[in-house]
C-alpha positions as CSV (number, residue, x, y, z in Angstrom):
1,X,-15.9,112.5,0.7
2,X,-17.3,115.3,-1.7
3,X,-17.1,114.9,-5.2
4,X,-14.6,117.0,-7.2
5,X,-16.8,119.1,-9.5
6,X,-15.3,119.0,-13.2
7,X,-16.3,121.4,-16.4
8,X,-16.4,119.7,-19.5
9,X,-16.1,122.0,-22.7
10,X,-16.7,120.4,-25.7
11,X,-19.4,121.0,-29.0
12,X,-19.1,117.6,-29.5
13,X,-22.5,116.2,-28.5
14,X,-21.1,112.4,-28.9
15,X,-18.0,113.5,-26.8
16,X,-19.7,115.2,-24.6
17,X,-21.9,112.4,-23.5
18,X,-18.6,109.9,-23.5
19,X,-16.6,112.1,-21.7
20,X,-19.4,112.8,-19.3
21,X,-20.5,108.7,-18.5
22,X,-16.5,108.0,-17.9
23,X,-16.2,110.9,-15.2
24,X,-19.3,109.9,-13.6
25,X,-18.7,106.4,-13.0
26,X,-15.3,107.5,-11.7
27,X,-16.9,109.8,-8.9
28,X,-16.8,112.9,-10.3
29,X,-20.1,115.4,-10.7
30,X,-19.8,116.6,-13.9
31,X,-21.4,119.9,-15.5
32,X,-20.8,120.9,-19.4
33,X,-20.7,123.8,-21.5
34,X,-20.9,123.8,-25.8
35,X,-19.2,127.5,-26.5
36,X,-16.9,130.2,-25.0
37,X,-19.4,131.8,-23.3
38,X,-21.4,129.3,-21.7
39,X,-17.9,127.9,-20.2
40,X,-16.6,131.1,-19.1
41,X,-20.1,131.5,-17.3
42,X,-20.4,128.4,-16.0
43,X,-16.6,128.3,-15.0
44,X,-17.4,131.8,-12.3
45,X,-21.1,130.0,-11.7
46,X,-20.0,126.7,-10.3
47,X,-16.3,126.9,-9.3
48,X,-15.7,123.9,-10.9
49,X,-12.0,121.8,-9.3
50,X,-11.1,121.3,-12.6
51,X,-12.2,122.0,-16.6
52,X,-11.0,120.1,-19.3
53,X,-11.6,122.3,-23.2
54,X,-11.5,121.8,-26.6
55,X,-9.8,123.9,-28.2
56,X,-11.9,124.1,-31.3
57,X,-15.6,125.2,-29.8
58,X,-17.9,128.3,-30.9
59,X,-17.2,132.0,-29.7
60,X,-13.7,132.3,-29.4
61,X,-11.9,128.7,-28.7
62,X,-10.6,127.0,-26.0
63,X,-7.4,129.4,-25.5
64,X,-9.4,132.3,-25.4
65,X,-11.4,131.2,-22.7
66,X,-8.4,129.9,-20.6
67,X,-7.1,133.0,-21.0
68,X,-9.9,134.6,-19.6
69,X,-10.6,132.3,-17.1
70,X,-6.1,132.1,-16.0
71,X,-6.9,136.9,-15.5
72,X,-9.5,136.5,-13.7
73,X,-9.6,136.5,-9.8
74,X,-12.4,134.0,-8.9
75,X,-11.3,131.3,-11.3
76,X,-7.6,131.6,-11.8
77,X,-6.3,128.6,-9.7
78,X,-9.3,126.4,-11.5
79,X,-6.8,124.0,-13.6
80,X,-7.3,123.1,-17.2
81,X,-6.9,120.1,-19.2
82,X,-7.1,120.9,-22.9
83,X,-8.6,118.0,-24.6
84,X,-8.4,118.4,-28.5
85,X,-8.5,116.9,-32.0
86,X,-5.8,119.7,-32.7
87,X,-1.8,118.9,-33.2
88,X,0.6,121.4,-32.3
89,X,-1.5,123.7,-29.9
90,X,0.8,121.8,-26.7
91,X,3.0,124.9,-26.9
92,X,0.5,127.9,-26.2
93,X,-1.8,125.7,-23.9
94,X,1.1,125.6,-21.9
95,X,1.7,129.6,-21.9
96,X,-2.0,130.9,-21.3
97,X,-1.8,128.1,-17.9
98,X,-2.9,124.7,-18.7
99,X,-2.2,121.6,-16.4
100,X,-2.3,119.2,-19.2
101,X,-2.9,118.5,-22.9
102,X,-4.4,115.5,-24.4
103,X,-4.9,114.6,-27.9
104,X,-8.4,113.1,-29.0
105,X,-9.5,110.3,-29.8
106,X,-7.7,109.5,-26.3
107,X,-7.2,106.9,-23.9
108,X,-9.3,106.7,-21.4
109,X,-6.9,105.9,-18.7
110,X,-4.6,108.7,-18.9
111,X,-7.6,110.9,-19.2
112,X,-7.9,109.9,-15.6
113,X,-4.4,109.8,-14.5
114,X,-4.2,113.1,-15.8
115,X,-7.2,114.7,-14.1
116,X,-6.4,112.8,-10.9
117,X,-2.9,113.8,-10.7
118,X,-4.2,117.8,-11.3
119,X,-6.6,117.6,-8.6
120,X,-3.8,115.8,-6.1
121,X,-1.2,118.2,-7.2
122,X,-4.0,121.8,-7.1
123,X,-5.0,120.3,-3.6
124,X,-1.8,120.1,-2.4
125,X,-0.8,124.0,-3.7
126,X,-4.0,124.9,-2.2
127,X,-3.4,123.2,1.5
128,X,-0.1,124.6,1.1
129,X,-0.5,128.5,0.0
130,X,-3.0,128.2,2.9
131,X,-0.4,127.7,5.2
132,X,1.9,130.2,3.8
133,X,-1.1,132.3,4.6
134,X,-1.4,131.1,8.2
135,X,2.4,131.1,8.7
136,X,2.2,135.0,7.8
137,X,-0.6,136.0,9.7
138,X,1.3,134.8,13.3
C-alpha cells in the first residue's frame, strides 16, 4: 500500500517536529513547509493527498495560501486541514475550502480521525468523479 503523502505548514519548529513524529508513526510520509510560499511551492512540487496549515505563518497566512492553492488547477482537490492556535477563523476556513478545522494544542486522536476520514472521503470523490468521467466517455 503507498503511503498517503501529507504537507505540514506550520513555523512552529516544536510543532512541526510533534506533528511530524505522530504522522510518521501512523504511516504517512510527511514533507513540511515554514511560510506561504514555501507551502504553496511545495503544495504544486509534491502533490501532497492532504495539507494541514496554520493559519498564523510568514508571507501571507494560512487562508491566503488555501485560497491559492483551492484557484489553482493542479492542486485544487488537495484537501486542507487548518490546524491553528486561532479562535473564530472556523467560519472563513470553511468558505476558501477546508476539510477540517482544529484548534491547537489538540488532541492527537482526532488529529487522526480527522486526516483519515479526509483521505477516505477525497478517495472516494476521486474513484467516483472518475467514474462520472468513464460513464461519459461511453
Amino acid at each position: 500500500m503507498v503511503k498517503k503523502k501529507i504537507l505540514v505548514v506550520d513555523d512552529e519548529e516544536d510543532i512541526a517536529k510533534a506533528l511530524k513524529a505522530r504522522l510518521k508513526a501512523n504511516g504517512y510520509h510527511v514533507i513540511s513547509a515554514t511560510d506561504s510560499v514555501q507551502a504553496f511551492m511545495m503544495a504544486n512540487k509534491e502533490k501532497p493527498d492532504l495539507i494541514i496549515l496554520d493559519i498564523m505563518i510568514p508571507g501571507g497566512g494560512g487562508f491566503i495560501v488555501a485560497e491559492r492553492l483551492k484557484q489553482s488547477s493542479a492542486t485544487h482537490h488537495i484537501p486542507i486541514i487548518f490546524l491553528t492556535g486561532i479562535s473564530g477563523g472556523e467560519e472563513r476556513a470553511y468558505k476558501v475550502g477546508a476539510s477540517g478545522y482544529l484548534m491547537k494544542p489538540y488532541q492527537p486522536e482526532k488529529l487522526l480521525e480527522t486526516i483519515h476520514n479526509t483521505l477516505d472521503i477525497s478517495g472516494t470523490q476521486i474513484a467516483q468523479n472518475l467514474n462520472d468521467m468513464m460513464g461519459a466517455s461511453s
